[in-house]
C-alpha positions as CSV (number, residue, x, y, z in Angstrom):
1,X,-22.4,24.8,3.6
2,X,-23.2,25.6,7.1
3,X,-22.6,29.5,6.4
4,X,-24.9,29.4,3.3
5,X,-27.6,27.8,4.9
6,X,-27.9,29.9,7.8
7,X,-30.3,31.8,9.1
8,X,-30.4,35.9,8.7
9,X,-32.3,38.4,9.9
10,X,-35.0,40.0,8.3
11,X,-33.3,42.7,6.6
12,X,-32.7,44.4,3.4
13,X,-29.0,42.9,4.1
14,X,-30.6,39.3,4.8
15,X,-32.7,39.0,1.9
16,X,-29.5,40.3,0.2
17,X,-27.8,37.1,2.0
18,X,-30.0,34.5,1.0
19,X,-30.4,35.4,-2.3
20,X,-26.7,35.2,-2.7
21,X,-27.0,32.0,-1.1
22,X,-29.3,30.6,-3.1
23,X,-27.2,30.9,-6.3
24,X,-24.0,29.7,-4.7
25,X,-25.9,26.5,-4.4
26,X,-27.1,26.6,-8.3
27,X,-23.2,27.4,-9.1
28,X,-21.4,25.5,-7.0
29,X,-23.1,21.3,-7.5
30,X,-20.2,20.2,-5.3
31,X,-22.0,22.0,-2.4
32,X,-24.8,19.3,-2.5
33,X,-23.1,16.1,-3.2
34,X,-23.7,14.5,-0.3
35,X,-27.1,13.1,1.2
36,X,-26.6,15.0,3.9
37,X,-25.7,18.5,2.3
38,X,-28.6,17.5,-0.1
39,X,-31.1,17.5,2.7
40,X,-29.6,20.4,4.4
41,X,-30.1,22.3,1.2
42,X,-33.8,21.2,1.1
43,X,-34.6,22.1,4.9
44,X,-33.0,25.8,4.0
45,X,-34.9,25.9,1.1
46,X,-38.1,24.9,3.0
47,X,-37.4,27.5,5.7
48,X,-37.2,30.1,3.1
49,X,-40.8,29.1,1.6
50,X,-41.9,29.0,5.4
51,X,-40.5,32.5,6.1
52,X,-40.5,34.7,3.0
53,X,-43.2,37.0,3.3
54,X,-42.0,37.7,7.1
55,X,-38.9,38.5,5.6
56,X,-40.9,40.7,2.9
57,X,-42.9,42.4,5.8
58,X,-40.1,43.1,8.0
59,X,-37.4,44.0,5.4
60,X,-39.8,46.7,3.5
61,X,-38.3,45.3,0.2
62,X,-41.0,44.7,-2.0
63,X,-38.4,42.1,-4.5
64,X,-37.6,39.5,-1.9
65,X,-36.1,35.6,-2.3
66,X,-39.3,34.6,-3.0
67,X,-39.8,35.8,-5.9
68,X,-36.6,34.6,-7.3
69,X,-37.4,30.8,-5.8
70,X,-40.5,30.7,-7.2
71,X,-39.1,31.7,-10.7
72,X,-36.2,29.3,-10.6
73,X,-38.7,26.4,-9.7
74,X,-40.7,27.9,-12.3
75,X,-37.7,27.5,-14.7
76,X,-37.2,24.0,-13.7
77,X,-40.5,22.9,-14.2
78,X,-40.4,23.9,-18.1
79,X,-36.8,22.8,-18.2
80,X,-35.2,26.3,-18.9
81,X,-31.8,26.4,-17.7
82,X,-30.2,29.0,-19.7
83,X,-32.3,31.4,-18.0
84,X,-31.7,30.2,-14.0
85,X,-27.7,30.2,-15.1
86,X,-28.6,33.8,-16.4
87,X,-30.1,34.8,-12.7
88,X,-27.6,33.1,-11.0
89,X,-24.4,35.4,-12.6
90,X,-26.8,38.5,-12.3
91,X,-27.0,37.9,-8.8
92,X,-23.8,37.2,-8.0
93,X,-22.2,39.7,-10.6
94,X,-19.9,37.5,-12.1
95,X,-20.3,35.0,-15.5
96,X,-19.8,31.1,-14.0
97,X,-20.2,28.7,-16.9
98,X,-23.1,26.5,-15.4
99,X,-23.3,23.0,-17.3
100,X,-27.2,21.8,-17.4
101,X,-26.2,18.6,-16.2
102,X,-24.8,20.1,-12.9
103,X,-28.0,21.7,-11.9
104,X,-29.7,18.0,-11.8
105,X,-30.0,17.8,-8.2
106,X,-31.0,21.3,-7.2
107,X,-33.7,20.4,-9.9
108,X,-34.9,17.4,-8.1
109,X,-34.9,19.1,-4.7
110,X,-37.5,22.2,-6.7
111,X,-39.7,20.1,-8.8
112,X,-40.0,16.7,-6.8
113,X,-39.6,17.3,-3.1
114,X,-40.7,21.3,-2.6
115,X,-42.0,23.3,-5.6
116,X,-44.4,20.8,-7.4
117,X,-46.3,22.5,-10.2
118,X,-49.7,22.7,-8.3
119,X,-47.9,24.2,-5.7
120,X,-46.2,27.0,-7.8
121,X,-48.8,27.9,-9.7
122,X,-51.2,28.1,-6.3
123,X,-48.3,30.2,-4.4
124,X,-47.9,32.6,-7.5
125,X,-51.3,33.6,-7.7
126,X,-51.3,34.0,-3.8
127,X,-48.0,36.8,-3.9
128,X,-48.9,40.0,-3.6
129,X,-48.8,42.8,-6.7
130,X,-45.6,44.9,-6.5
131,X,-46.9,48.7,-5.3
132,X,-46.1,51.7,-7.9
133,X,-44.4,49.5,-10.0
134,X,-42.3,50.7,-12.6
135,X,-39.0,50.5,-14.5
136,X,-36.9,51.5,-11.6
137,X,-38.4,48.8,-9.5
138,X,-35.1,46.4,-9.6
139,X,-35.0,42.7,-9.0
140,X,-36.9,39.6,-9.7
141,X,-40.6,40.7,-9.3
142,X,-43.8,38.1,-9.1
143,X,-45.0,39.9,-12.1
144,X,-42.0,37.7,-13.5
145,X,-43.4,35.0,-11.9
146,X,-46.8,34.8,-13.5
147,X,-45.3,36.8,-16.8
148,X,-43.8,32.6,-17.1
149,X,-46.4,30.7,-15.7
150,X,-49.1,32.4,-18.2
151,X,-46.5,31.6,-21.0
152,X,-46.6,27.7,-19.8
153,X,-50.3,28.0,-19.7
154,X,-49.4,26.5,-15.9
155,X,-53.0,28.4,-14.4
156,X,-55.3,27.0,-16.7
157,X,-53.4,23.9,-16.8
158,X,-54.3,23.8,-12.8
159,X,-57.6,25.9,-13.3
160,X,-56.4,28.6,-11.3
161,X,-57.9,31.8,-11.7
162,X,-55.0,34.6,-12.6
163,X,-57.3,37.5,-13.8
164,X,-57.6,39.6,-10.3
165,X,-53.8,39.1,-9.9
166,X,-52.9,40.7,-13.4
167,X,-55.6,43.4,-12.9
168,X,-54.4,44.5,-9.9
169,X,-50.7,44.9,-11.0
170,X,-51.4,46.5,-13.9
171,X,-53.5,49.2,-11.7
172,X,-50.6,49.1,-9.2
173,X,-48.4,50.3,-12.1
174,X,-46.7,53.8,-12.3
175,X,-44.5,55.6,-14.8
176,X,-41.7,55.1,-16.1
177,X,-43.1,52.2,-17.7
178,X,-41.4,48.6,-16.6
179,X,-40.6,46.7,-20.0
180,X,-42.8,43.6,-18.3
181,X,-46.2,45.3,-18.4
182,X,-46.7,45.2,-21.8
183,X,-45.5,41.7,-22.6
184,X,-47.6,40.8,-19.3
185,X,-50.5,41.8,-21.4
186,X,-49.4,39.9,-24.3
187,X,-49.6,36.5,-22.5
188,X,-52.5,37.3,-21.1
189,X,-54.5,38.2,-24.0
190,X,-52.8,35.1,-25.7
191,X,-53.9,32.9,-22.9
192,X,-57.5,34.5,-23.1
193,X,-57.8,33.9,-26.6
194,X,-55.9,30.7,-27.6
195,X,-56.7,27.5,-26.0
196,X,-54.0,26.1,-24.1
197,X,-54.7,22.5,-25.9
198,X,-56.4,21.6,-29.6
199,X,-59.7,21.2,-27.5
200,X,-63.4,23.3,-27.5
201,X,-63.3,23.1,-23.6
202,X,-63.9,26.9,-22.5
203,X,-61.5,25.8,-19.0
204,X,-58.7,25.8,-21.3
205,X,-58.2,30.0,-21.6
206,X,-58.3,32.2,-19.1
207,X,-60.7,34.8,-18.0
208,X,-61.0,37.8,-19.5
209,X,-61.1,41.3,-17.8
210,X,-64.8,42.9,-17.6
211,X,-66.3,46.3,-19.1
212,X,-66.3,47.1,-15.7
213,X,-62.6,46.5,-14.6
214,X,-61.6,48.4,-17.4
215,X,-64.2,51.5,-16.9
216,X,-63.4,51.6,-13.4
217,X,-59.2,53.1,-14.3
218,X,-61.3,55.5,-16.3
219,X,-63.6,57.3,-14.1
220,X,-64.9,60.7,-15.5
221,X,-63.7,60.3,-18.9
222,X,-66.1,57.6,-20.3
223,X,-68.8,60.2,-19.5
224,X,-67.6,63.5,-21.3
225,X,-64.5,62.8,-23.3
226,X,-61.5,64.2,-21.6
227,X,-58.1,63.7,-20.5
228,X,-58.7,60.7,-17.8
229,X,-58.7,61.7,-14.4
230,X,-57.7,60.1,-11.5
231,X,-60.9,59.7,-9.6
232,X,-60.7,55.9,-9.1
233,X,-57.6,56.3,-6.4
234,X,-59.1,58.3,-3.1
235,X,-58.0,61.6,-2.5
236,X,-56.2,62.0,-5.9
237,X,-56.1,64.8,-7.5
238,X,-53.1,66.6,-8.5
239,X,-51.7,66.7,-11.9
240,X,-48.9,64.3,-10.1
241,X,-51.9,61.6,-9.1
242,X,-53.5,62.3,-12.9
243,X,-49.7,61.3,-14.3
244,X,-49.3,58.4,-12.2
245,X,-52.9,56.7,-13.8
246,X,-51.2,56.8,-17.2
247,X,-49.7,53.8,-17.4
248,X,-52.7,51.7,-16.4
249,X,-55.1,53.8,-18.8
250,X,-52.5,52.6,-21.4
251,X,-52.0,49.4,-20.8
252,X,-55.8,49.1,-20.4
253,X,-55.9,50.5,-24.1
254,X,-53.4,48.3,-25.3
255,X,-54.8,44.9,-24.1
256,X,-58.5,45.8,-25.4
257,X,-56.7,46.7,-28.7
258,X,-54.9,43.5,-28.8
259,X,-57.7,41.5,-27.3
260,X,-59.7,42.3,-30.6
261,X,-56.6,42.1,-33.1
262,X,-56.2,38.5,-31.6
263,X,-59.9,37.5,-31.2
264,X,-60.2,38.7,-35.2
265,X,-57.3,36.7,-36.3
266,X,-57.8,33.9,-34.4
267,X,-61.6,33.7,-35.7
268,X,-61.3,31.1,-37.9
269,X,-60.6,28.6,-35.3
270,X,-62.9,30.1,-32.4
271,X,-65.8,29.2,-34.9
272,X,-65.1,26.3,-36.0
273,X,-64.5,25.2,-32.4
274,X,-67.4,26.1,-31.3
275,X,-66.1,28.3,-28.1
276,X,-68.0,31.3,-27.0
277,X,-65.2,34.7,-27.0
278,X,-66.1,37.5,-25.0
279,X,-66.6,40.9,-27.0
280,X,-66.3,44.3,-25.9
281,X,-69.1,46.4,-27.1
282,X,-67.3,49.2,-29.5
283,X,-69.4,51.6,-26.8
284,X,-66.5,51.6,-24.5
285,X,-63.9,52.0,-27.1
286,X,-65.6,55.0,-28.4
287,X,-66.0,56.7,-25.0
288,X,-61.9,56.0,-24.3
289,X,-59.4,59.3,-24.8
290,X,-57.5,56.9,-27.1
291,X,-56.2,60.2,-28.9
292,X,-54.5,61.8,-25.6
293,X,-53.2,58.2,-24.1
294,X,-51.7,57.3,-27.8
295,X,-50.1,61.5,-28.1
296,X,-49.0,60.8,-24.2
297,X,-47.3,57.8,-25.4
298,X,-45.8,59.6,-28.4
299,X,-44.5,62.3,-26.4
300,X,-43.3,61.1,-23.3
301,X,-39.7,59.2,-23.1
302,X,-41.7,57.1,-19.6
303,X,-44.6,55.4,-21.9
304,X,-42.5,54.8,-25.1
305,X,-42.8,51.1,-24.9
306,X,-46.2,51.2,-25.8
307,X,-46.2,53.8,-28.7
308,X,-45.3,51.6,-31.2
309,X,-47.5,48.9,-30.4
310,X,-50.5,50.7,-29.7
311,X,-49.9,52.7,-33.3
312,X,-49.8,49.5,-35.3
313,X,-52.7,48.3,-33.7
314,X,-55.3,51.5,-34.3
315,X,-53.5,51.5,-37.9
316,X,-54.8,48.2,-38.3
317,X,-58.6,48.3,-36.8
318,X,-58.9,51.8,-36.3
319,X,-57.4,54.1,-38.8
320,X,-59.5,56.6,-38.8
321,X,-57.3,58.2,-35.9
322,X,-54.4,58.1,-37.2
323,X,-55.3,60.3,-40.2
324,X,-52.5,63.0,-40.6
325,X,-54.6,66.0,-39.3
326,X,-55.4,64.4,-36.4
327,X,-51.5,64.3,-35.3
328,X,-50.9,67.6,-36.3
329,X,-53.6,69.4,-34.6
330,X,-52.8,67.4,-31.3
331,X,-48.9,68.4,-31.7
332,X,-50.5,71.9,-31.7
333,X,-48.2,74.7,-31.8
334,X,-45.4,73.3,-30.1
335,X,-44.8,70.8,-32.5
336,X,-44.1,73.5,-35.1
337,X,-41.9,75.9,-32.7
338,X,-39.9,72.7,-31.7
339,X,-38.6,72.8,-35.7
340,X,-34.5,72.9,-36.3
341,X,-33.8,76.1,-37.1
342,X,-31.1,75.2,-39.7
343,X,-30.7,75.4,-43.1
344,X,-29.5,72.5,-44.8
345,X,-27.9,74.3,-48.1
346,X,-28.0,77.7,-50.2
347,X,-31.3,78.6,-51.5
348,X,-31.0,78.6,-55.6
349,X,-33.2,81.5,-56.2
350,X,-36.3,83.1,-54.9
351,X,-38.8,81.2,-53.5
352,X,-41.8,80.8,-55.5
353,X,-44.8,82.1,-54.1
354,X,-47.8,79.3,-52.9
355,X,-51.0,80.5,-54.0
356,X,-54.3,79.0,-52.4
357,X,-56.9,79.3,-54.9
């Protein structure tokens, strides 16, 4: 116990330490059955809340413990298990059969004496965005944090404003596309839309991102039509820089896309409640390059996640550019040279000519 709970320095190979510490003590209950290993375990704990972001700092490893302490108290709180005895064998690269029962005490020491759920949800939204993140950004991330506190509803349970936070990491985003953006934007736009409780109180969603937010990741584009540009980052200009404000431009797309498939579905109830839902003038839809994002998507292996997605939506409200020219002039030539050369049996006879009257 005195080994795990000791104190490392703030290195990549610390961090690496306490994290393997801190699931030792989720496997191994027999480590805190005393009062006094039970305290111990609480002081460490407190010292790592205390000390985090020095260690963060120092280390220059943006995925640090407290990330993955504020997820497993986050875990606690809504009673998931499964998924903290999921982290804890990640972590320590081997499968322990964890019983629920046995976690009890480590529950207690997150939920009652350190990690209330005012405090988590007031931390979260204090942790700063993870820089060019993407899907070779490894670890427990805050986006994973506040990806499960906007599925509890947790901020507008505590009135805690999340929208700057999930702005700013979906700006701070970069290609290949990490498989948490887009299902960040789904709880988002979920939590924007639905109220949290069977209630016309407004405090129960979330705010909504503004015209302005979203025109900002756009720069020249809105004005005359072309591929976006990457004119909102200083000094950016290279085709490098232009790639890299992809995967916000998209994600951009998709959440006003799903903003307006859920505020049309869940109309019904938004009128009946009486609850006033922002709407996006169709304005700034029309000035987006939704064509070149959605044929970016298409083509490129990095933004695949949000093809399919971002296809049923514009099927759905906006079908007009999916129409079947419309792909095949943006394939262009390319798409006809990159044809299997092949034959697939013998030809039965000359081919009949095609006349175009």
């Amino acid at each position: 116990m005195q080994l795990l709970t000791s104190h490392p320095p703030p290195s990549a190979a610390g961090i690496r330490f306490v994290s393997l510490g801190l699931c030792m003590l989720l496997a191994c209950p027999s480590l805190v059955s005393s009062q006094e290993h039970e305290r111990q375990a609480a002081q460490w704990i407190r010292w790592l809340m205390k000390e985090e972001s020095y260690f963060g700092r120092t280390s220059g490893v943006n995925a640090s413990f407290g990330e993955m302490l504020l997820l497993i108290a986050i875990h606690f709180h809504s009673n998931q298990l499964t998924p903290i005895a999921d982290l804890v064998c990640s972590t320590l690269g081997m499968k322990i059969p964890i019983r629920p029962n046995s976690l009890s005490k480590m529950k207690t020491i997150f939920t009652q004496e350190l990690f209330t759920d005012q405090v988590v949800t007031a931390h979260a939204v204090k942790v700063a965005v993870t820089p060019n993140l993407n899907a070779n950004t490894a670890g427990f991330l805050p986006v994973h944090c506040i990806y499960q506190l906007l599925k509890s509803r947790a901020f507008t349970k505590h009135k805690v404003r999340i929208k700057d936070w999930v702005f700013k990491q979906i700006c701070a985003s970069t290609a290949p596309l990490h498989p948490i953006l887009p299902a960040l934007v789904e709880v988002y736009v979920n939590s924007v839309i639905v109220p949290s409780c069977k209630s016309s109180s407004q405090e129960t969603t979330n705010e909504p991102l503004s015209e302005e937010e979203i025109a900002s990741m756009f720069g020249t584009a809105l004005q005359d039509g072309t591929a976006p540009c990457d004119s909102s980052r200083p000094g950016s200009s290279s085709k490098e820089d232009t790639s890299d404000m992809t995967v916000p431009q998209l994600l951009l797309l998709y959440y006003l896309l799903l903003y307006e498939d859920s505020r049309l579905n869940n109309m019904k109830a938004i009128v009946s409640s009486g609850r006033k839902v922002k709407r996006y003038g169709a304005d700034l839809l029309s000035q987006l390059p939704i064509r070149y994002l959605v044929m970016r998507a298409q083509r490129e292996e990095r933004y695949a996640g949000l093809f399919p997605p971002l296809l049923r939506l514009l099927a759905s409200h906006h079908p007009h550019l999916c129409m079947v020219d419309d792909w095949l002039h943006g394939e262009g030539a390319a798409a006809v040279t990159a044809l299997p050369h092949r034959r697939f049996g013998p030809r039965l006879g000359p081919r009949a000519p095609c006349t175009v009257p």
